[in-house]
Each structure stands twice: as structure tokens, then as C-alpha cells.
PAGUVO-298797 format. One record per residue: z, y, x of N, C-alpha, C in turn. Coordinates in steps of 0.001 Angstrom, whole numbers, padded with zeros to 6 digits, always signed. Each point is the difference from the previous one (the first is absolute). Example, Ala and Ser with C-alpha at 12.3 -4.5 7.8 and 13.67 -1.06 7.14 Angstrom:
+007800-005690+013190+000000+001190-000890+000000+001200+000900
-000720+001050-000350+000060+001190+000820+000730+001090-000770
***
This chain:
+061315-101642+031035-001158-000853+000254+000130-000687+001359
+000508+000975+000899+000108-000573+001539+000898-001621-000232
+001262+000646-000397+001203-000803-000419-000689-001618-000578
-000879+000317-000965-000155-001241-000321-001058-000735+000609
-000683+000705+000897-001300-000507+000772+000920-000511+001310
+001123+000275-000073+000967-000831+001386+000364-001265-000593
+000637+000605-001382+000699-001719-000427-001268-001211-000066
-000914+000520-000570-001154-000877+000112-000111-000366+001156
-000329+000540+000900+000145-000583+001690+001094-000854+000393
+001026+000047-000627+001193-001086+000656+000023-000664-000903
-000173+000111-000976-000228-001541-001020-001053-000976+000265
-000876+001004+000244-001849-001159+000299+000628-000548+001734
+000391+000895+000254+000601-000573+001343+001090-001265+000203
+000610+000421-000677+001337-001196-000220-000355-001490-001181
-001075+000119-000600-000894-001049-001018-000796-000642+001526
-000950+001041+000556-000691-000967+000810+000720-000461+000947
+001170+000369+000728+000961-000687+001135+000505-001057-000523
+000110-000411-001523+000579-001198-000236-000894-001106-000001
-001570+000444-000438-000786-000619-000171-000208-000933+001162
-000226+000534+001184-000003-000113+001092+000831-000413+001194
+001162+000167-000343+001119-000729+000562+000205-001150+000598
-000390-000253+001686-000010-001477+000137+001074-000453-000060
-000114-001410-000693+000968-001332+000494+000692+000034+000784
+001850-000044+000312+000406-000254+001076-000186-001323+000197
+000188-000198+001597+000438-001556+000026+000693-000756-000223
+001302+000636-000285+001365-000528-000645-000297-000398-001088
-000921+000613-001106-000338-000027-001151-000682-001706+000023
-000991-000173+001191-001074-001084-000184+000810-001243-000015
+000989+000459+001440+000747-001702+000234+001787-000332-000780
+000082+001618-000987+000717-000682-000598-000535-000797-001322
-001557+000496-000410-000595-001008-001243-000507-001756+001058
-000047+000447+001149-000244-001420+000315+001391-000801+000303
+001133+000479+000496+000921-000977-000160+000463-000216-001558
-000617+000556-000791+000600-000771-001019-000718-001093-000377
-001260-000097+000527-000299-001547-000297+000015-001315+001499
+001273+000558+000320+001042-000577+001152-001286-000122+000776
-000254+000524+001091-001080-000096+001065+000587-000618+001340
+001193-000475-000091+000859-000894+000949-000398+000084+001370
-000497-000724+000835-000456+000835+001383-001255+000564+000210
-000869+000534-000857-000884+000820-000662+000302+001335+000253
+000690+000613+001364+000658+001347-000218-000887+000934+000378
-000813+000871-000863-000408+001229+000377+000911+000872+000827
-001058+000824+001113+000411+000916+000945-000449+001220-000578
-001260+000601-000496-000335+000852+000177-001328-000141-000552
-000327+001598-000499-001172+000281-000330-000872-000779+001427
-001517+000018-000010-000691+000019+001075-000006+001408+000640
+000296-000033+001272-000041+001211+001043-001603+000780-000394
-000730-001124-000258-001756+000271+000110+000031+000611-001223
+000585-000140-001460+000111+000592-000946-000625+001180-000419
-001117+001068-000336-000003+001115+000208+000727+000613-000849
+000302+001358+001138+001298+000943-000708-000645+000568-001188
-000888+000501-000129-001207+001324-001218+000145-001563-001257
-000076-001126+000183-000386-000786-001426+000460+000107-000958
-000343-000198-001035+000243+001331-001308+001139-001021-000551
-000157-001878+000052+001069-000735-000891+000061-001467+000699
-000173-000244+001297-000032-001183+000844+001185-001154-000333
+000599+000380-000512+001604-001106-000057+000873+000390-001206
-000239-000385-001434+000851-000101-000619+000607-001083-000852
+001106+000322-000955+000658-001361-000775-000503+000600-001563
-000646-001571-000517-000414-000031-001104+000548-000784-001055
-000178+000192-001184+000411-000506-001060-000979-001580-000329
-001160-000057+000205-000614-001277+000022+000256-000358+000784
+000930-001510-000236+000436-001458+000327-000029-000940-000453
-000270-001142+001066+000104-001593-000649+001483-000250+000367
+000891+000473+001402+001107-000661+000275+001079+001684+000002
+000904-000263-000938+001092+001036-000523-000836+000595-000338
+000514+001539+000244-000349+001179-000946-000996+000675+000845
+000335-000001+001359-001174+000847+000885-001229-000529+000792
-001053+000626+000163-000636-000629+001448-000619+001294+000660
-000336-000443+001080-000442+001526+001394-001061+000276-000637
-000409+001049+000114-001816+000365-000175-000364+000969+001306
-001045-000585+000546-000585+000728+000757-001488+000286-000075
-000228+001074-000008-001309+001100-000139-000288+000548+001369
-001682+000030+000238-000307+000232+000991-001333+001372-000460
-000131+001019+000534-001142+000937-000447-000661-000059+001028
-001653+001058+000021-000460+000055+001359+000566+000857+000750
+000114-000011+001094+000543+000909+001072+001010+000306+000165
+001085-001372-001011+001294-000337+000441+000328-000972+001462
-000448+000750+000838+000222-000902+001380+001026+000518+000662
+000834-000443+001278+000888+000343+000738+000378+000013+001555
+000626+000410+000376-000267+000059+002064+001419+000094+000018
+000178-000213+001539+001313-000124+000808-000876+000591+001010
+001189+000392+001147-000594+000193+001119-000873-000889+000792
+000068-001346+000056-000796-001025+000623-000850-000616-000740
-000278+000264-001404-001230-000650-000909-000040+001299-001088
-001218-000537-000509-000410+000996-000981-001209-000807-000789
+000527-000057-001268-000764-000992-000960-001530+000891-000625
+000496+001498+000013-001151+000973-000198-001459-000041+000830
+000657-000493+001426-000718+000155+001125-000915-001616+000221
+000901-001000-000709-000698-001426-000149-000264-000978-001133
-000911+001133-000738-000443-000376-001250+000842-000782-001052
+001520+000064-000028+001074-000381-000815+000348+000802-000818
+001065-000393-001210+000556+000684-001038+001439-001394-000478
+001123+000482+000047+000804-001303-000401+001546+000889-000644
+000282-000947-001139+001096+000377-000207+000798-001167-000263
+001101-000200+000749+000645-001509+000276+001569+000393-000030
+001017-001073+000189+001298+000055-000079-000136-000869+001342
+000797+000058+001041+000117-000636+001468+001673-000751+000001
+000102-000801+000215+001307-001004+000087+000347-000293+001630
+001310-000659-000278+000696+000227+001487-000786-001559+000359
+000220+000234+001500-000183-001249+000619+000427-000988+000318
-000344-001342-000196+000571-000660+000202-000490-001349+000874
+000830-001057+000547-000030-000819+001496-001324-001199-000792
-000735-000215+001226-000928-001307-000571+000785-000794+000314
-000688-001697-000782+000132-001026+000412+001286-000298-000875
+000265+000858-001191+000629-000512-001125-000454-000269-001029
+000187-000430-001315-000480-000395-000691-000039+001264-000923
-000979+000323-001066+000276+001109-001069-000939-000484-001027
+000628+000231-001362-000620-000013-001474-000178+001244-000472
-001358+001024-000334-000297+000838-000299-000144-000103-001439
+000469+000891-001155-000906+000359-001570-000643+000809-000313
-001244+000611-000163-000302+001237-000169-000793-000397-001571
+000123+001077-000830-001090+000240-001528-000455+001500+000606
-001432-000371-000326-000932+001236-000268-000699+000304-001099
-000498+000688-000084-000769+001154-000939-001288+000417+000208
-001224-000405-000380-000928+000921+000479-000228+000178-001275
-000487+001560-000645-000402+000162-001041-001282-000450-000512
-000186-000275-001010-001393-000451-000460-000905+000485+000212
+000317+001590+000187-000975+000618+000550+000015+000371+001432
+000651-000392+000834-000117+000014+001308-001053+000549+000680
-000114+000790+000390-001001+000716+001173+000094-001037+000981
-000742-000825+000503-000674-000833+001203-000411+000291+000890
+000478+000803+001051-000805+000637+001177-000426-001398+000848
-000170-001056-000203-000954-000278+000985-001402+000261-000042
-000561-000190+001204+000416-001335+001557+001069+000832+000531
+000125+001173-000169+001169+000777+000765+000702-001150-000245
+001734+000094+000809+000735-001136+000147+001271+000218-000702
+000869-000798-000741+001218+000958-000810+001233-001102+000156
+000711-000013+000705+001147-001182-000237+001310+000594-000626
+000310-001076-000711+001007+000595-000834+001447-000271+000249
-000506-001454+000784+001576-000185+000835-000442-000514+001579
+000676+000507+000696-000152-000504+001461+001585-000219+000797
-000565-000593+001393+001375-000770+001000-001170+000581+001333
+000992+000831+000542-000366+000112+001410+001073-000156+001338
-000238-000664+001152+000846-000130+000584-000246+000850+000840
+001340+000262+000803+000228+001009+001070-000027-000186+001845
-000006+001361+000798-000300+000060+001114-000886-001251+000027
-001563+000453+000435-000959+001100-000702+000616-000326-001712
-000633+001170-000677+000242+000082-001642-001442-000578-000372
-000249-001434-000075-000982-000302-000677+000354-000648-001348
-001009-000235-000916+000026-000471-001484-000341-002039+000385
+001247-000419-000986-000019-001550-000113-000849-000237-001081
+000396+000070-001119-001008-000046-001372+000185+001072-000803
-001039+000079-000715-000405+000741-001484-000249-000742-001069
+000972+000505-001456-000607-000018-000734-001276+000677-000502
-001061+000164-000170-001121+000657-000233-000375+000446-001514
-000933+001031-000339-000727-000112-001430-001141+000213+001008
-001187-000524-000711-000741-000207+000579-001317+000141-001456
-001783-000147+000767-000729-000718-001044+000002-001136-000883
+000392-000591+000797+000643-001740-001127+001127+000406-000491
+001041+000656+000269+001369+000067-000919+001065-000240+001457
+001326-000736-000549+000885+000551+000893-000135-001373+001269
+000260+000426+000860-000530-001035+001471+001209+000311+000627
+000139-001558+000770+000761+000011+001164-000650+000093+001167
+000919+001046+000717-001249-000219+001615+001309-000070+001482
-000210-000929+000320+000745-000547+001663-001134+001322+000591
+000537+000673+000677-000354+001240+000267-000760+000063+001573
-000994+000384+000035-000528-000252+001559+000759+000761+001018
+001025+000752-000335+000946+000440+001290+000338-000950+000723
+000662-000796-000522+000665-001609+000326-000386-001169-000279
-000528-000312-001118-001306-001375-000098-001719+000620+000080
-000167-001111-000905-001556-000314+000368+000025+000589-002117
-000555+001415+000420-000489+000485-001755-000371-000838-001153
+000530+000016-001000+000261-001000-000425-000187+001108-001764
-000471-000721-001165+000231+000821-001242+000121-001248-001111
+001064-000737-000126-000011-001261-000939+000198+001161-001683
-000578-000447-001027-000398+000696-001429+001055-000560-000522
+001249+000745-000498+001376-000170-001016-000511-000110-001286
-000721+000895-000517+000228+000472-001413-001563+000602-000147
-001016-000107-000889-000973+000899-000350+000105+001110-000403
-000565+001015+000120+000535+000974-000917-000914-000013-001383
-000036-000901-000726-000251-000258-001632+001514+000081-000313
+000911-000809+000683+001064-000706-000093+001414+001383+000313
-000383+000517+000988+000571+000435+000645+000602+001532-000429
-001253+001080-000183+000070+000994-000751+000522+000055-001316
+001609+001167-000182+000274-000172-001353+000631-000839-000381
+000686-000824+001113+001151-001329-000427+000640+000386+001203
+001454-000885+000094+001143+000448+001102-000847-001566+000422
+000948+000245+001149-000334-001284+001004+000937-000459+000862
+000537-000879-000140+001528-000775+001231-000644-000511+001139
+000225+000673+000817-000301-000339+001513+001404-000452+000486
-000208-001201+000937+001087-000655+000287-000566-000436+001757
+000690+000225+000986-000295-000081+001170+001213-000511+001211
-000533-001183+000225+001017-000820+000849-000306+000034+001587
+000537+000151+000962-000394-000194+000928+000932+000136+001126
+000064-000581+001277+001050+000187+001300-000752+000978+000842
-001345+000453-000363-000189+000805+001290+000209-000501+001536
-000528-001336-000044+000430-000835+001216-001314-000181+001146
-000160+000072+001369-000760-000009+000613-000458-001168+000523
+000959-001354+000061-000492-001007+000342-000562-000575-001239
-000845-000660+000339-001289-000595-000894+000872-001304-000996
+000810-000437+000556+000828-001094-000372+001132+000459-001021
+000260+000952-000275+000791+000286-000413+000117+001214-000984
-001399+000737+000205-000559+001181-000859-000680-000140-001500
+000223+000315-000828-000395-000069-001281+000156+001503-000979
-001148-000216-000721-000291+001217-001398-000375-000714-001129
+001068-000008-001250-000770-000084-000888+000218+001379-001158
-001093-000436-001343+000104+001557-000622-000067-001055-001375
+000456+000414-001178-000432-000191-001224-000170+001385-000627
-001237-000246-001422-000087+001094-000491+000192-000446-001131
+001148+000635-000894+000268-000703-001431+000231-000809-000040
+000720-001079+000853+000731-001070+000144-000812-000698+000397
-001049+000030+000455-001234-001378+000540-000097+000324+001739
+000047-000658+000190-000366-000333+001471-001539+000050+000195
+000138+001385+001027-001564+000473+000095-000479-000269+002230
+001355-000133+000357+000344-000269+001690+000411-000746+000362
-000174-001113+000629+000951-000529+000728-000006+000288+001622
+000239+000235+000937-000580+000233+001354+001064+000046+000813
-000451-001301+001255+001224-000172+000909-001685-000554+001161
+001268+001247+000720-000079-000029+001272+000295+001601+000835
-000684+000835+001307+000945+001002-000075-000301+000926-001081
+001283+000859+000278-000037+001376-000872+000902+000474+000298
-000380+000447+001358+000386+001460+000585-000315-000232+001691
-000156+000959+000149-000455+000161+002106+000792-000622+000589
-000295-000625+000835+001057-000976+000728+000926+001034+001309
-000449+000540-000482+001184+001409+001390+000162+001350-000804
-000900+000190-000534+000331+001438-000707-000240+000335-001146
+001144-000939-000816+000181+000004-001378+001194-000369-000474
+001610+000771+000810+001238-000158+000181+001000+000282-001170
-000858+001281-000695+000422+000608-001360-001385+000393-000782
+000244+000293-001458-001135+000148-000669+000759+000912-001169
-000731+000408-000696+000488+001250-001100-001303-000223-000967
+000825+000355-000994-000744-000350-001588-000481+001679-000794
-000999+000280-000191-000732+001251-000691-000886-000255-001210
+000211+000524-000848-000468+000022-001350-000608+000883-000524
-001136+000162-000979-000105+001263-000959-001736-000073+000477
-000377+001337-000061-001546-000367+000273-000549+001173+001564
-000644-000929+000662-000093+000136+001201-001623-000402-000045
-000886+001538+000241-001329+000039-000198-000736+000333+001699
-000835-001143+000299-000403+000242+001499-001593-000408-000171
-000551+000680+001081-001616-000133-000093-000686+000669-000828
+000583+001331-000634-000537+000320-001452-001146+000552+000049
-000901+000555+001224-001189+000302+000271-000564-001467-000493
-000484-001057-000101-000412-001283-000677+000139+000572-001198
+000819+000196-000731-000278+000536-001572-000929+001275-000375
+000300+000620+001363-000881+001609-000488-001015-000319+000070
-000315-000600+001207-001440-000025+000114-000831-000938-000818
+000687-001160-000239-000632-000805-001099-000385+000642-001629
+000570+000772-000086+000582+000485-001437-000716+001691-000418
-000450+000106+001556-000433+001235+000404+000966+001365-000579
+001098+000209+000337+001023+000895-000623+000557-000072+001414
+001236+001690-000036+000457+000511+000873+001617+000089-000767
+000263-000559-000940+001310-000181-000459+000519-001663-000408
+001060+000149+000187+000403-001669-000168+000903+000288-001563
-000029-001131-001034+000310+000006-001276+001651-000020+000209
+000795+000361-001283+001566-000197+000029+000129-001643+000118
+000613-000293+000843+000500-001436-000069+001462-000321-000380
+000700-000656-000960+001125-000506-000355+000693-001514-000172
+000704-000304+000124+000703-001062-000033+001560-000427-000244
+000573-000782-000915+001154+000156+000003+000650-001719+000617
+001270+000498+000114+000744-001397+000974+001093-000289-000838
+000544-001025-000455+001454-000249-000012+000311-001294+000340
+001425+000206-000579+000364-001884+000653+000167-000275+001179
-000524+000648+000985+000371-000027+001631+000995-000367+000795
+000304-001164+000254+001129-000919+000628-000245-001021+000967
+000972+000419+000823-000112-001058+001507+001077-000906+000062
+000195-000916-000206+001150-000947+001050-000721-001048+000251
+001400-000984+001153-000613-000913+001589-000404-001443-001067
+000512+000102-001482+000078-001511-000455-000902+000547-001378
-000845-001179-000084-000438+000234-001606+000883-000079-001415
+001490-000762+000384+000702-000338-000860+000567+001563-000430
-000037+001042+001159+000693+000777-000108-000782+001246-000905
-000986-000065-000402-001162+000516-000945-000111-000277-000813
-000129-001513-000120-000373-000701-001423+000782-001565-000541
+000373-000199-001083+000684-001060+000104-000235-001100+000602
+000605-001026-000166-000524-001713+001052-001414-000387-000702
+000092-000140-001153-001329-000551-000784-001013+000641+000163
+000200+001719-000077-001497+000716+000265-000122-000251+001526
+000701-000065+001066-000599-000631+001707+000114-001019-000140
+000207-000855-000802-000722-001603+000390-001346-000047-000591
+000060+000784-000968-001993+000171-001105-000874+000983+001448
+000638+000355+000520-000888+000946+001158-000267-000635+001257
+001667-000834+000508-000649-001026+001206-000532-001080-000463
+000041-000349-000832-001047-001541-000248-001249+000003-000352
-000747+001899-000166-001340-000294+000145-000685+000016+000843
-001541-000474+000022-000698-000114+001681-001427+000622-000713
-000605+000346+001158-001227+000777-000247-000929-000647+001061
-000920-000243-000470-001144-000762+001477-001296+000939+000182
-000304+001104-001075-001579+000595+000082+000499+001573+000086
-000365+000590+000838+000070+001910-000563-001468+000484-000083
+000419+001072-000706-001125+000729-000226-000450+001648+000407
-000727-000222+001312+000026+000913+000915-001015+000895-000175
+000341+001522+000121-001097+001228-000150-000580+000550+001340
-000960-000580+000007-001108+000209+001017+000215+001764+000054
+000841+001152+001090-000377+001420-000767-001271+000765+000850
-000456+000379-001171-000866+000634+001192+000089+002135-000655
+000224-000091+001596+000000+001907-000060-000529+000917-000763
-001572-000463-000159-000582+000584-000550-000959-000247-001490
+001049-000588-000555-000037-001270-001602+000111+001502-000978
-000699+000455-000552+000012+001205-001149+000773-001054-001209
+000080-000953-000177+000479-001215-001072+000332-001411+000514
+000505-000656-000840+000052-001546-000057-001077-000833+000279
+000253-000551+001119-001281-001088-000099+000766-001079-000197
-000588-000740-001266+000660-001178-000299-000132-001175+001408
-001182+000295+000638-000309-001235+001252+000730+000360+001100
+000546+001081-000108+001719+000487+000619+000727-000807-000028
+000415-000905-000523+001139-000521-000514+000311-001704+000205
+000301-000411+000836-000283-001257+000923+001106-001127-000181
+000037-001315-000861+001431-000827+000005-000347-000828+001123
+001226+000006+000955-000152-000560+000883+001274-000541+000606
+000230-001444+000592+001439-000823-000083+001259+001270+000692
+000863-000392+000142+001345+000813+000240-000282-000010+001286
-000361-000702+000859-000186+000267+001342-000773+000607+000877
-000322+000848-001083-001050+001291+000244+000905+000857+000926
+001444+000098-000607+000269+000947+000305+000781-000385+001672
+000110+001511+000854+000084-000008+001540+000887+000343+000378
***
């Protein structure tokens, strides 16, 4: 009886260790170089990552581009610390992939497809970006992609501009369909010479020139992905709960190079530079929004933006 009350113990034991088994990273960026991620090079899990998270980073079988894409899952009280920060300690929770750095004042073509499930847990007003650029010495944030109450938003980030939330995608639209995010930009500090644009699904949703990036301390910048949850007291307290919902998201397609030709053929970047955009449509956010306010939601010319 003993005998078999052991094997039971190392079987239920060795069933749940597989269950459970995180993702290496080798595992993540060898499913992302296969959909050639060219200077797109992952470094590393996020340091901030928490160690206890039950499934933060794995490779999945649902794809739009090849066979794989990342999935990342976030639970409550999956947060993480280093010796000099601690995401536990400042109302955060994030599970991201962190990329090497690289020089401003060059040119780069970004691809990203996402995933939000149809059923998506929405923690806002809490804040959730799904892709971000922060530059270094200080480590502040350039932009976010966002999910937000209106759906997915671009925001020129108040570290370094003037806060900013232009509306990509609704989430009618948004939830439950992949989505091609496409992101151009030099990361350039003189006003003359600085430009961002973004399409979502091949439409031109940005155009924006002038700076974009600190004119002294914005030398290198690094690219982070996956879901990165901040402010989440705004959700508790709105929501009146002391737990935050599972949040998920999946990525593929993820590719960087300096030329658009080098992404996509000549015809699909001439259908992308020859469109122009004159109106965006900007989300007023406010902190403490339990929902959508449609009178949130503001079109206003391109030169809104700062």
C-alpha cells in the first residue's frame, strides 16, 4: 500500500511538473526567428518578470504568420522586483520580452500582430501597454501601445512628450481578430527631421513629424512587449475588488528592419507611403472612467499631436 501511495506521489508529481513547466527563452525566440524577426532581436525575458508566475511566456499553436506565435498570461500577484525596483511595491504586474538596444536617429520599420481574446478581461482605467520604446540613462518610456476604454491607443508618452492617447482600433473591432501594427519612425530629436507614423491593417492611422525623442537624453532606446499592467489600484477601487482578472495576449509576426522594402514588397510600401491622414481620433482618459464615455472620444486635426 505504502509502495503504491509513493508511485502515486511521483506520478501526480511528474504530471503536474509538466503541466507547469515554464517556457524557455530559447524556446520563444527560436518560434520568433522563424518568422525572420531581422533586427527585431530579443534579449531576454523581462528582469521585472515575476519568478512564482504560473505561465508568463509561452509558444503557441494559434497563428496568422507560420506555425507559431508568443502567448503571454498575466495572473494576480504575478509581479516582480530587482534590487532597485519592485513592481509589487508600485502597484504593477508585467510580463514582457525586453530587446537589445539600439542607436537613435536611425531609421526603423516595426511589424507586430496581436491577439486580444474576445473575451479579454479589460482592466481599465488601470493602464496596460502592450508594446512600448523606452530610452535610456534616465530609463524613461517614448511611446505605448495601449488597451485602453476605447480599444487599442497610441500614446507619445508624458516621460518625454506632452501625453498624448490617439484611438487605433475600437475594441468592437479589435477583440477576437489579429491586428497588423506597423510602426515607422527615426526616433529623432530635432523637430525638422523627427517623424512617427503607425498603420493598423494597412491604413494609415499617424502621421507625425516633428520631435521624437529628448534632445540630450534619448541616445539609445529598447523595445518591450507582452502585457505590462500599472496603476492597478484605479481598477480595484473602481471595480471595488482586491484581485486583478487573468490577462492574456498573443504576438506574432514581429520584425524590425532600417527599410520598408526590407519587410514588405515595393508595392505593399508604396500602398503605405502614399497614404495621408489629416483628422485623429483622440481618447480624452480619465482615471477614474468605471466605462466608455463615448464624449471621451475627440477627432481632432493631426496637429494635435506634441
Amino acid at each position: 500500500m505504502i509502495k503504491k501511495f509513493l508511485l502515486f506521489l511521483m506520478i501526480f508529481s511528474m504530471i503536474n511538473g509538466a503541466a507547469f513547466a515554464k517556457t524557455k527563452f530559447s524556446q520563444v525566440k527560436k518560434a520568433l526567428k522563424e518568422d525572420k524577426y531581422g533586427r527585431a532581436i530579443p534579449e531576454q525575458f523581462h528582469f521585472l518578470n515575476a519568478r512564482h508566475a504560473i505561465n508568463p511566456v509561452s509558444v503557441s499553436d494559434f497563428s496568422i504568420v507560420g506555425e507559431k506565435s508568443v502567448r503571454f498570461e498575466l495572473n494576480d500577484g504575478e509581479c516582480g522586483y530587482e534590487p532597485k525596483w519592485s513592481d509589487c511595491e508600485n502597484d504593477r504586474e508585467r510580463t514582457e520580452l525586453y530587446y537589445k538596444r539600439y542607436s537613435s536617429k536611425a531609421e526603423r520599420w516595426y511589424q507586430f500582430y496581436i491577439f486580444l481574446p474576445k473575451d479579454y478581461n479589460s482592466v481599465a482605467p488601470s493602464k496596460m501597454s502592450l508594446i512600448q520604446w523606452k530610452r535610456h540613462k534616465p530609463s524613461k518610456v517614448l511611446v505605448m501601445f495601449q488597451h485602453m476604454h476605447a480599444g487599442l491607443t497610441f500614446n507619445r508618452n508624458g516621460d518625454t512628450f506632452i501625453d498624448s492617447y490617439v484611438l487605433l482600433k475600437k475594441n468592437e473591432d479589435l477583440l477576437g481578430n489579429w491586428t497588423q501594427i506597423i510602426f515607422n519612425t527615426n526616433w529623432h530629436p530635432d523637430p525638422k527631421k523627427g517623424f512617427m507614423r503607425v498603420w493598423i491593417d494597412g491604413q494609415l492611422k499617424i502621421d507625425f513629424k516633428g520631435i521624437s525623442n529628448h534632445p540630450t537624453k534619448g541616445k539609445e532606446q529598447s523595445l518591450r512587449y507582452g502585457l505590462y499592467n500599472s496603476f492597478m489600484s484605479r481598477y480595484k477601487n473602481i471595480f471595488e475588488t482586491n484581485k486583478m482578472p487573468q490577462r492574456i495576449v498573443f504576438f506574432d509576426g514581429v520584425r524590425s528592419e532600417k527599410k520598408c522594402e526590407k519587410l514588405f514588397n515595393k508595392s505593399e510600401c508604396q500602398k503605405l507611403e502614399t497614404q495621408t491622414v489629416e483628422k485623429y481620433e483622440v481618447y480624452s482618459y480619465r482615471k477614474n472612467n468605471k466605462k466608455l464615455n463615448p464624449n471621451h472620444i475627440l477627432e481632432v486635426s493631426k496637429s494635435f499631436l506634441k
